[in-house]
N, C-alpha and C positions, 0 to 999 in steps of 0.2 A: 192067764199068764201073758197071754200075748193084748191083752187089753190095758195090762198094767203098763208094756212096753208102750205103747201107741201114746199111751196119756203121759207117760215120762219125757218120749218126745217132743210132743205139743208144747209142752213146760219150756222143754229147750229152746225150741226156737222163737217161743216168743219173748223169752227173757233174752235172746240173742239179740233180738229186732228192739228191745227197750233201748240195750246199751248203746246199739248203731245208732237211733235217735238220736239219742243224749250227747253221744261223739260229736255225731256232724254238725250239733245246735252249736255247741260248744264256741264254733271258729268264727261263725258269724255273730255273736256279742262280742266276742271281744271286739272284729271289727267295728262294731256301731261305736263303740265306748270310743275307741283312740278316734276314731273321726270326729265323737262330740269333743272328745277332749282339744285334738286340732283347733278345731274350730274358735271353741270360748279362749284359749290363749290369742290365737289369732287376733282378736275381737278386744281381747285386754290389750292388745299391744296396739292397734288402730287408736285404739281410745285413750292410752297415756302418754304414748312416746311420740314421735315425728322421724319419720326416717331421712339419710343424711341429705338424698337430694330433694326433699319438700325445704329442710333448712338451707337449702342452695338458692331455691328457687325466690326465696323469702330475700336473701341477701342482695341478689341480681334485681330482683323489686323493689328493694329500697334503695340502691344504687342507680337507678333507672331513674325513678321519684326525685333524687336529689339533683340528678344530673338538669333534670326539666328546671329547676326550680331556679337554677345557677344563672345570673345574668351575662348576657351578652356588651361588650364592653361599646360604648355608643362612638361611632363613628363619627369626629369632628374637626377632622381635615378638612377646609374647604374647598382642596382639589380633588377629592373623593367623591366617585358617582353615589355613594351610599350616605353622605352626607347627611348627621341629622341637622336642621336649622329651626329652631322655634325661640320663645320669649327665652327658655332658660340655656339657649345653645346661639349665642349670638355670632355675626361674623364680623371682623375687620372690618371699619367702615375705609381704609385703605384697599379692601380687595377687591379685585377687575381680573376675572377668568382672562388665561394667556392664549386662548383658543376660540375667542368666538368669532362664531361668522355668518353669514344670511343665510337662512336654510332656504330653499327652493320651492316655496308652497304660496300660495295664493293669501293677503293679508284681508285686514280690514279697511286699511287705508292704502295711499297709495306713497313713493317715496321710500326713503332710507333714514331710519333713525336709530336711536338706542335702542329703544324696545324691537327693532328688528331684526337681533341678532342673540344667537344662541351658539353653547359650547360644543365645536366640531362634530361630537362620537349623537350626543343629543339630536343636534341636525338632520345627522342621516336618520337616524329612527325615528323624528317626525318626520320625514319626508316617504318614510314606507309607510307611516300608520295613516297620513292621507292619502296615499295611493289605495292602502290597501280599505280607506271609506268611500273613496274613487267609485272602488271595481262593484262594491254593492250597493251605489247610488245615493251615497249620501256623500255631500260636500260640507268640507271644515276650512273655517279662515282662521288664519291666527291675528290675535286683538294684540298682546303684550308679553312680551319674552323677556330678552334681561334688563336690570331695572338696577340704575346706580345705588348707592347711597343716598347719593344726594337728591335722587329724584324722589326714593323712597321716602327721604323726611319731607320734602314737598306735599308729597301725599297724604302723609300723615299730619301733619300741622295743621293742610287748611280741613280735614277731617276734625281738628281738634278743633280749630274757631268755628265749625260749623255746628258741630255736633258734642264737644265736651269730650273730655278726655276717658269717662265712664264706656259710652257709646264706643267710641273710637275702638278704645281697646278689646270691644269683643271681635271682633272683627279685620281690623287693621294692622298690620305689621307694623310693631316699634322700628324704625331703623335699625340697620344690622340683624332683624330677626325675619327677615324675608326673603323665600326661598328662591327669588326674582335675580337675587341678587349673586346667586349662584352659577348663571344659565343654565341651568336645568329644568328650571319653569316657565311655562307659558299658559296664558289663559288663550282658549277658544272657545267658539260661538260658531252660529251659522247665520244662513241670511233668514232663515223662519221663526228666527225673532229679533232679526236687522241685526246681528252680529254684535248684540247688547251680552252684558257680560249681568245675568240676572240668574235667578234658580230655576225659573222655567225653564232654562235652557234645558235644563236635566229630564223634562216629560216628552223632549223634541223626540224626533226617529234618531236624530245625529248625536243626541246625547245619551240614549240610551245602550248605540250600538258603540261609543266611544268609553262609554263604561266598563260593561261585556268585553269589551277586546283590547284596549290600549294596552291591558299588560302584555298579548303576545310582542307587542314593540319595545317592552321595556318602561312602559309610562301605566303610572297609578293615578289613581283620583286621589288627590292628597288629603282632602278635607269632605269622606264621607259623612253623609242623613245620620246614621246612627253611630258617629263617632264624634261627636261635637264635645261632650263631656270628657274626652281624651286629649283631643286636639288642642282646644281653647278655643277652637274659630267655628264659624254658622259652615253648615254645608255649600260648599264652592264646586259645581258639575262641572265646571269649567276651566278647572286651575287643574293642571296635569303634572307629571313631576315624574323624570327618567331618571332611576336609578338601576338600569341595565335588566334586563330579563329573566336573569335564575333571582333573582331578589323578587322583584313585580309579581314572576308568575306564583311564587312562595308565599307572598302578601294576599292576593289574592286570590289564591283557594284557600287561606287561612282566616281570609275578614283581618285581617290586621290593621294598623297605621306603623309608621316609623317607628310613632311613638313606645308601643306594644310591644315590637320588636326588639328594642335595645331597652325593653321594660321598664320605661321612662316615660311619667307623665305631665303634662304643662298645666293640669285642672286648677282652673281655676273658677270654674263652672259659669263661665263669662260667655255664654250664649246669646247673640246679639236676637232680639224677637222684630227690629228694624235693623236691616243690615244697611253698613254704611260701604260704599261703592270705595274697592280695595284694586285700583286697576288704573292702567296705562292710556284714559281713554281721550287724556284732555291735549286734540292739538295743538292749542296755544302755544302750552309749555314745554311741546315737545322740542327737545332740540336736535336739525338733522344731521345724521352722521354718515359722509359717506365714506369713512372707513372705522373698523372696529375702536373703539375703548383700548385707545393703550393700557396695559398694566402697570402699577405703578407696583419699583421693588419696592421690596417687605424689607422692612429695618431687621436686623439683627442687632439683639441684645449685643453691648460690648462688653467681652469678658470681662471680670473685677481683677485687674491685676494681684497675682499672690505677694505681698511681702517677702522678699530672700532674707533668712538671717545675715547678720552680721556676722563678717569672722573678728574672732577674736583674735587682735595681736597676738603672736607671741611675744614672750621675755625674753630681753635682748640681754646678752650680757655687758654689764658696765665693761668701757673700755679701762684697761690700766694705766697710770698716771704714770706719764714720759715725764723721765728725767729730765730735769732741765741744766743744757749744757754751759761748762762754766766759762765763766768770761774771761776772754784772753788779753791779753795785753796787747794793743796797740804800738804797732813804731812809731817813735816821733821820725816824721820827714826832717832831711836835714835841708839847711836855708841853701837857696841859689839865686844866682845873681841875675838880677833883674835886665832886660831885654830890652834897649831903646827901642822903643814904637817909629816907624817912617811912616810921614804924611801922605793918602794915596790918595789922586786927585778925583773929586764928586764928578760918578758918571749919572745923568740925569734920564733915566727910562721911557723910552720913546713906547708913546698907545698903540695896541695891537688891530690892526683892522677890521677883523675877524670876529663877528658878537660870539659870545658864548650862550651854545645851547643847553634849554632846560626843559623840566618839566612842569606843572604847576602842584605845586604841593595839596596835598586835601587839606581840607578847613582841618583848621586845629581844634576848632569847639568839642567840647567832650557832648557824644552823644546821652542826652540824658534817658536814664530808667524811668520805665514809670513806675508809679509805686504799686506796693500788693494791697489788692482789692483784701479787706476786713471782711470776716464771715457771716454770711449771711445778706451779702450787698449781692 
């Protein structure tokens, strides 16, 4: 009996210990399940849909994109230090900067002439940027600074009888297309290669350290080695060009030209491989000035007068037709008698002493009109 009990027991408890398994297994599949389940939606939704701020981020990037792409409008005031000047952005051959004047730096020659005067704000900033080639032993002269029109076509003509208008033009400024003419340009040189305006200048120490640094003064190398096919013109180490400091130094950590900038190019892929001498160097022709380039004013268009309408009369009202008053009868005068005349003796008028003042009449001739000039005389 009591064996029967014992093995009823055993029975029990181990059937008790199956189902407690089977309970506790129970909670942990379902969790596995809802975590795959998680997971593969997750995974479906990564993979079809885009959630809203990736489609933000996409809008702000293509708006970024277009914003770069957008040109900047090209600067072509010629009283503007940002100035673009090239073959397609020409200047008045009437303009003369109203502010130039001799900056304080050491030249190539000796004297006062045109080319020895630049636009005021310009001045000062070459005069820090040879100080500040001064202070680490390298010394700069200035060759040629502003540069008329009319000196400009000098230069370029006998370039043209020397060399042909082909040559020329890689090279040399058309009149009105040179940035000479702006005072903002000046070519330098040093004495380590006799203060010649040539591309060697550019492997000197002075030319390399004017490269490197001109833009903390505000001045660019205008006509870089690797910018020719932008520019139109040979590489120039020596032609500098102030267009104020937050621009330069912006040029400058970016490799840019003007050109690039207002994303405007002059290619014409006119690459001189003999470069024709673009420079201020012929004393003969210089002529000295010892006071600035008066400016001559700038015409203004005159306005086209508008036409005023005409008023139109008004309609007048016809006057009304006056009676005409009727004719009255006249009295006859009646006759009276005639008055014997007495003879009164001739008093003979004595000449007055006194002339009589006058004045002289203007000629009587009718002034004649001239006649109107026929169209087209």
């Amino acid at each position: 009996m009591k064996r029967k009990i014992a093995i009823l027991g055993a029975c029990v408890i181990v059937l008790a210990g199956a189902v407690g398994i089977k309970m506790s297994s129970q909670p942990a599949t379902d969790a596995v399940s809802k975590s795959q389940s998680k997971k593969y939606e997750y995974t479906d939704i990564q993979k079809d849909q885009k959630e809203e701020t990736d489609v933000a981020k996409e809008e702000d990037t293509a708006t970024s994109e277009k914003k770069k792409t957008e040109y900047i409008k090209a600067d072509i005031n010629p009283d503007s230090y940002t100035v673009l000047v090239n073959r397609e952005h020409l200047i008045s051959k009437d303009y003369i900067p109203g502010d130039l004047v001799i900056p304080n730096i050491p030249f190539s020659f000796y004297g006062r002439y045109e080319k020895s005067y630049m636009r005021k704000r310009a001045a000062g900033a070459l005069e820090d940027l040879f100080a500040g080639a001064k202070k680490k032993g390298y010394t700069l002269k200035g060759v040629s600074a502003y540069r008329s029109y009319e000196r400009q076509k000098q230069i370029y003509d006998n370039n043209v009888r020397s060399r042909g208008t082909t040559q020329t033009d890689k090279v040399s400024a058309v009149p009105g297309s040179s940035e000479h003419q702006t005072g903002l340009s000046i070519d330098v040189s040093s004495d380590s290669v006799g203060c010649s305006i040539e591309t060697s200048f550019g492997s000197t120490k002075e030319g390399k350290w004017l490269e490197k640094n001109c833009y903390k003064y505000g001045f660019i190398i205008r006509y870089p080695k690797d910018k020719t096919k932008i520019t139109g013109y040979s590489y120039e180490p020596w032609h500098i060009r102030y267009v104020g400091k937050n621009l330069a130094k912006y040029l400058y950590k970016n490799n840019l030209t003007l050109e690039e900038y207002y994303k405007i190019t002059t290619i014409d892929n006119k690459v001189a491989a003999d470069p024709v001498e673009d420079t201020d160097t012929n004393a003969a022709a210089d002529k000295k000035a010892e006071t600035a380039p008066t400016p001559r004013p700038t015409k203004k268009p005159t306005a086209t007068p508008v036409p005023t309408p005409t008023a139109t009369p008004k309609k007048t009202k016809k006057p009304k037709k006056t009676q005409k008053p009727k004719a009255t009868k006249k009295p006859t005068p009646k006759p009276t008698k005639k008055a014997v005349a007495t003879k009164k003796p001739i008093v003979t008028a004595k000449p007055t002493q006194t002339p009589v003042r006058h004045t002289e009449a203007p000629s009587q001739e009718p002034t004649q009109t001239p006649a109107a000039e026929e169209p087209g005389m």
